[in-house]
C-alpha positions as CSV (number, residue, x, y, z in Angstrom):
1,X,-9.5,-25.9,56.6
2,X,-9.6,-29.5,57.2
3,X,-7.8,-31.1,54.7
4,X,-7.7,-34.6,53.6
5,X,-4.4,-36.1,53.3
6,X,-2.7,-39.6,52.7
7,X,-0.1,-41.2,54.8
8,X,2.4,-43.1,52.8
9,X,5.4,-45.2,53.3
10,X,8.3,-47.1,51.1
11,X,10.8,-48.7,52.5
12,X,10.6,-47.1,55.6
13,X,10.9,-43.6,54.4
14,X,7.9,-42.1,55.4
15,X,5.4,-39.1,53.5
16,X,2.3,-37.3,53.8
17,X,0.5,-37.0,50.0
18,X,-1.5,-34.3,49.0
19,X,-4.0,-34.0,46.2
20,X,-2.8,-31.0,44.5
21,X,-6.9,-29.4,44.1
22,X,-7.1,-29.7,48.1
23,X,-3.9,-27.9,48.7
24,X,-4.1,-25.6,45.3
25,X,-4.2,-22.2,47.6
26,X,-1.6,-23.1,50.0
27,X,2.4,-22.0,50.2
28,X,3.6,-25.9,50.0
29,X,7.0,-25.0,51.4
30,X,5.1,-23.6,54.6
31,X,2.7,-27.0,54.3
32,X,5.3,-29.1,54.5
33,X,6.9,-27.7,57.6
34,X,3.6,-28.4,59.2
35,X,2.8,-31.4,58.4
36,X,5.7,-33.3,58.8
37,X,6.2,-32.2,62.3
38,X,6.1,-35.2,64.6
39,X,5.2,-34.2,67.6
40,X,2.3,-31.4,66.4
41,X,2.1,-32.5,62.5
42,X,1.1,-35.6,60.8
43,X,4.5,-36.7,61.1
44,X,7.1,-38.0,57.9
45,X,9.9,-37.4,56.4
46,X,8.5,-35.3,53.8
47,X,5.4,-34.3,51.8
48,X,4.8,-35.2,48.4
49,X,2.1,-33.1,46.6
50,X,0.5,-34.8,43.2
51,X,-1.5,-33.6,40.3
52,X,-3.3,-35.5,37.6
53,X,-2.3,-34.4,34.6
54,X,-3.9,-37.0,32.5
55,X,-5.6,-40.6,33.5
56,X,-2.2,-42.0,33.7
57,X,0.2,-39.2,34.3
58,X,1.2,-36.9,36.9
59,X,3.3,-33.9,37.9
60,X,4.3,-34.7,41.4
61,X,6.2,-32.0,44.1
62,X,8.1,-33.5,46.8
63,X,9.4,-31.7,49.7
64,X,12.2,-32.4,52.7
65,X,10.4,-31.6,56.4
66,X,12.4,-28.3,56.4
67,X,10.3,-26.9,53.8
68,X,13.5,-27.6,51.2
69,X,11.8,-29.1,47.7
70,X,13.9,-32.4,46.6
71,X,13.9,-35.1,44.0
72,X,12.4,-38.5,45.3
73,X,12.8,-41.9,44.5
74,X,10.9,-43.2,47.0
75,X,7.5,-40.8,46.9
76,X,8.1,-41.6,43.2
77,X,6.5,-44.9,43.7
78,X,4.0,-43.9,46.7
79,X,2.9,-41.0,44.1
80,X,2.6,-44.0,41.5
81,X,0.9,-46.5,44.0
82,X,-1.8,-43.3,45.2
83,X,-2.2,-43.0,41.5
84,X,-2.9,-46.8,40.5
85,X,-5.1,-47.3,43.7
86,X,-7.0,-44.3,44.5
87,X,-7.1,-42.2,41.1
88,X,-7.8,-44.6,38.3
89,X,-4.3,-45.0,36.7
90,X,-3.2,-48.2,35.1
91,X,-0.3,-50.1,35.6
92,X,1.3,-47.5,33.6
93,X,2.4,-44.1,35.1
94,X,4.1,-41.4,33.9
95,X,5.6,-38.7,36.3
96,X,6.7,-35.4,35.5
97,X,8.6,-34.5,38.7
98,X,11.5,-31.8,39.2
99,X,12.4,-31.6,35.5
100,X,12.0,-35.0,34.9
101,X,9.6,-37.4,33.0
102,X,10.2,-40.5,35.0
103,X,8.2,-43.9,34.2
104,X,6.5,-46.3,36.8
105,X,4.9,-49.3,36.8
106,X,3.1,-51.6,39.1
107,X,3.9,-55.0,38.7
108,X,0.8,-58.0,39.5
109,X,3.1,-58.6,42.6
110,X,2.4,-55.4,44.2
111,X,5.6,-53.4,43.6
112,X,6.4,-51.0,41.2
113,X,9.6,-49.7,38.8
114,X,10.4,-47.0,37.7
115,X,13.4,-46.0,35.4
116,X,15.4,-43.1,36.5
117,X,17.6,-40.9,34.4
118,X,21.3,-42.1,34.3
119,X,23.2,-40.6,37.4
120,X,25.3,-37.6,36.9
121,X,29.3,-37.1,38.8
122,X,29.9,-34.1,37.0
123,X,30.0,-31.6,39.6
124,X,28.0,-28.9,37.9
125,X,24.7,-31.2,38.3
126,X,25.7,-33.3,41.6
127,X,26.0,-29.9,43.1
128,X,29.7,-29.4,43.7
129,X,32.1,-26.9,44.2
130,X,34.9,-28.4,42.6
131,X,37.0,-28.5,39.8
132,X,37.1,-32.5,38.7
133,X,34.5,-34.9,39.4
134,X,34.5,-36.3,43.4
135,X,35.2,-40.1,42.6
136,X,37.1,-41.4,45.9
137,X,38.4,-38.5,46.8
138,X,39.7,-37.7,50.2
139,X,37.9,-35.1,53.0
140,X,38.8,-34.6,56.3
141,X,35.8,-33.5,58.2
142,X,35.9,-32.9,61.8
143,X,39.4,-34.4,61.8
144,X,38.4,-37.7,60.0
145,X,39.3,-38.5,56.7
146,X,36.9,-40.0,54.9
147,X,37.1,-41.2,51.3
148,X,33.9,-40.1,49.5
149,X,32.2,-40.3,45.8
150,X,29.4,-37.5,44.7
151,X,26.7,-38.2,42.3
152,X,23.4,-36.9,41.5
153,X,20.9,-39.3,40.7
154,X,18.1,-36.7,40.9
155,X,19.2,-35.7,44.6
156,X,22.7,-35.0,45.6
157,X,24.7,-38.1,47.4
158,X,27.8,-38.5,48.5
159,X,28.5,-42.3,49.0
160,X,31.6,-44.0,51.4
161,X,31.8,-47.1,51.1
162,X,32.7,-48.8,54.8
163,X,33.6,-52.2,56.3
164,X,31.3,-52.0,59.2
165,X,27.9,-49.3,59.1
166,X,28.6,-46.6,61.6
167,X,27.7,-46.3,65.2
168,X,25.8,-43.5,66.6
169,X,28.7,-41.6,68.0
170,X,30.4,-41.1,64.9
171,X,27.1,-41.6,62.4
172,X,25.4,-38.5,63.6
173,X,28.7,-36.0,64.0
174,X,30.2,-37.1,60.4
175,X,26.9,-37.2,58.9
176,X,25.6,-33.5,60.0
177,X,29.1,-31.7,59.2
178,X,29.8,-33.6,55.7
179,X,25.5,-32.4,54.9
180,X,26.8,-29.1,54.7
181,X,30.0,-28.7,54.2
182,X,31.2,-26.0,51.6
183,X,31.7,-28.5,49.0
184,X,28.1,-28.8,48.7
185,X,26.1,-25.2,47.9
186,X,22.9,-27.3,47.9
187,X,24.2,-29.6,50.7
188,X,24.7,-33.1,50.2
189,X,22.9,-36.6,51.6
190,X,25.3,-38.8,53.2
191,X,25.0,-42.7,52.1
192,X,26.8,-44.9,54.4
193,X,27.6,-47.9,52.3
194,X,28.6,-51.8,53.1
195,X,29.3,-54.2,50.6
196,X,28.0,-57.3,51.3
197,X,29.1,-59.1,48.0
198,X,29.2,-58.0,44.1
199,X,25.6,-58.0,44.0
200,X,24.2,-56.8,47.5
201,X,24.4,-53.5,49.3
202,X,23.7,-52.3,53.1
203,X,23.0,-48.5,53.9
204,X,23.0,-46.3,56.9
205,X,21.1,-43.3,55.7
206,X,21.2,-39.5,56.5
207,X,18.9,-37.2,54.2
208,X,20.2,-33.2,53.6
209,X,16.8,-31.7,54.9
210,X,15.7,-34.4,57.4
211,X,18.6,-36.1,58.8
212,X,18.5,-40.2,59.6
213,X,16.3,-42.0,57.8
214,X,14.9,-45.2,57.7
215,X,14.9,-45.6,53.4
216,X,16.1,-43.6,50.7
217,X,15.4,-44.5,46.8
218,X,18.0,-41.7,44.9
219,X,20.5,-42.8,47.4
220,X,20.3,-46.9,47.4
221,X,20.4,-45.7,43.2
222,X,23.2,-43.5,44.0
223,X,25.4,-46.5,46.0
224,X,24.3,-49.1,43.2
225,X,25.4,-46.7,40.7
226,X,28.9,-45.4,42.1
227,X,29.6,-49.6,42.8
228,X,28.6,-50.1,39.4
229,X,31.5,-47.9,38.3
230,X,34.2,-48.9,40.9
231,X,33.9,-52.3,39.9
232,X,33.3,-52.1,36.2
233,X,29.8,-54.1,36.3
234,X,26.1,-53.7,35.5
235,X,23.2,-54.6,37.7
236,X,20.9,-55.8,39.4
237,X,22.3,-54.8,42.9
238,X,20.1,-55.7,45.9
239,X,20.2,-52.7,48.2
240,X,19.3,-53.1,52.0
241,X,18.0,-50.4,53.3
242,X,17.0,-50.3,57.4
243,X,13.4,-50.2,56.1
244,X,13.4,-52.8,53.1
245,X,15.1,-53.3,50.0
246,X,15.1,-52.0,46.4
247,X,16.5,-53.6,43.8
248,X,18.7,-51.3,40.7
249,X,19.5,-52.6,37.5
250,X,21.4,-51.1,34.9
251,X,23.8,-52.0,31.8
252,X,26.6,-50.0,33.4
253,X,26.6,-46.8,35.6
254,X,26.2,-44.5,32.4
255,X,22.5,-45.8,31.5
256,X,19.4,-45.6,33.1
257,X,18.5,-47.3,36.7
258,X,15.7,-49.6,37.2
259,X,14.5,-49.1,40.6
260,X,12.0,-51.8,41.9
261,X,10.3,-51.4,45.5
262,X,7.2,-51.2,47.3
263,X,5.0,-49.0,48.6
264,X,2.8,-48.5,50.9
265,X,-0.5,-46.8,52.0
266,X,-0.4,-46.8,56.2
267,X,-3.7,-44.6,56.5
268,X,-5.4,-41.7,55.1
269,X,-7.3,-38.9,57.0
270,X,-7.7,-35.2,57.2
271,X,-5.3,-32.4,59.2
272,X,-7.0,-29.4,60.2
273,X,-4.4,-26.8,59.1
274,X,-2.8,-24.2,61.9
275,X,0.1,-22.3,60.4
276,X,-0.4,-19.2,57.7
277,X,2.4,-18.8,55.4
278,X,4.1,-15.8,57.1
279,X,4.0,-17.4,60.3
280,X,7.2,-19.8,58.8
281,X,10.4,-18.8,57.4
282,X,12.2,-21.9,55.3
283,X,15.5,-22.4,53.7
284,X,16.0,-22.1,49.8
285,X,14.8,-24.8,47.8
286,X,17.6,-27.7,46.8
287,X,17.6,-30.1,44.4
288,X,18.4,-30.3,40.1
């Protein structure tokens, strides 16, 4: 079938959207292997799948490129924008996504919020394997020790907090092993995290399910958050992400986050589908 499709982007982080009635028949898992291939796909990070429940709300299903389905900040607000711009939504969208009602909405300015569930370190929702919550704790992995915290925000992150962003030869190494390390049964994202000052953040980003990463809205909430808490303030905390910037706002860690970004439309069109369902084996799914 040729199926139309949407090519979306926030802060770098790339997705291909779906209207859920032209994809109602298809394994989504199997879709999303497909489609986010780069070199034979559309190409993205991930594919985010929406339904209209109502004029202004939606269930939306996001998944990784390696089939695994995920909580998203980011194709929160290009499910939001698609909504506002192509489906007749007002500035007002509500998002049932992954267990979660989640509100959005799209400023005059272009951008859009939405508030996000306080984060979680207790390591029955981040997921961990381990007895107390992981709040600077030390891990040696491939015979570095690192000093790491883990949080879910929606998604599993595990922040450490650096002078100086990593280079390639020790970004990709670190990054894969700590992903899925046995601490993590649902495997972890890795948020490489400089502090600029009290109120501004820079990332280096790798995603459990895609690897680097360009933008990444659970984990610049997820950094914001865990600072938050380390240094006994509230927000707003301008995160810089290698793709843009998102700014997270809060009381204090324990309430709910803010997030305000933009996204983006970067073209639509339609993909004449190639794979059948048992032509593709996946992992399990990850996420809360």
């Amino acid at each position: 079938m040729n199926v139309p499709f949407f090519k979306y982007q926030s802060i770098g982080n790339d997705f291909v959207l779906f209207e859920a009635e032209s994809v109602f028949d298809y394994d989504l898992p199997t879709l999303a292997i497909e489609a986010c291939e780069r070199k034979f796909g559309i190409g993205a990070d991930g594919m985010l799948v929406i339904d209209r429940l109502t004029p202004n709300r939606l269930e939306l299903k996001m998944y990784n490129g390696d089939g695994t389905e995920d909580f998203c900040g980011n194709g929160l607000r290009c499910s939001i924008q698609h909504a506002h711009s192509h489906m007749g939504a007002d500035s007002n969208v509500d998002v049932e996504h992954l267990g979660r009602l989640v509100k959005g909405f799209v400023h005059d300015t272009g951008s859009i919020s939405t508030v996000l569930p306080a984060a979680s370190f207790d390591p029955a929702d981040v997921p961990a394997d381990y007895s107390q919550e992981i709040f600077e704790q030390s891990l040696t992995v491939e015979g570095t020790e690192l000093h790491i915290t883990s949080v879910s925000t929606g998604s599993t992150h595990t922040i450490i907090f650096v002078k100086e962003l990593p280079d390639d030869d020790f970004f990709f190494p670190i990054s894969k092993a700590l992903e899925v390390h046995p601490l993590f049964p649902e495997r972890t994202s890795v948020i490489w995290t400089r502090v600029d000052s009290a109120r501004k953040l820079t990332l280096r980003i790798w995603e459990r399910g895609v690897g680097e990463t360009l933008g990444c809205g659970t984990g610049s909430t997820a950094a914001a958050v865990v600072t938050m808490r380390r240094d006994n303030h509230g927000g707003p905390i301008e995160v810089v992400n290698p793709g843009g910037t998102l700014i997270v706002e809060a009381e204090s860690w324990a309430k709910d986050m803010l997030v305000t970004g933009e996204a983006k439309l970067v073209y639509g069109g339609a993909k004449i589908l190639r794979l059948a369902p048992e032509q593709v084996t996946f992992p399990s799914p990850v996420g809360v």
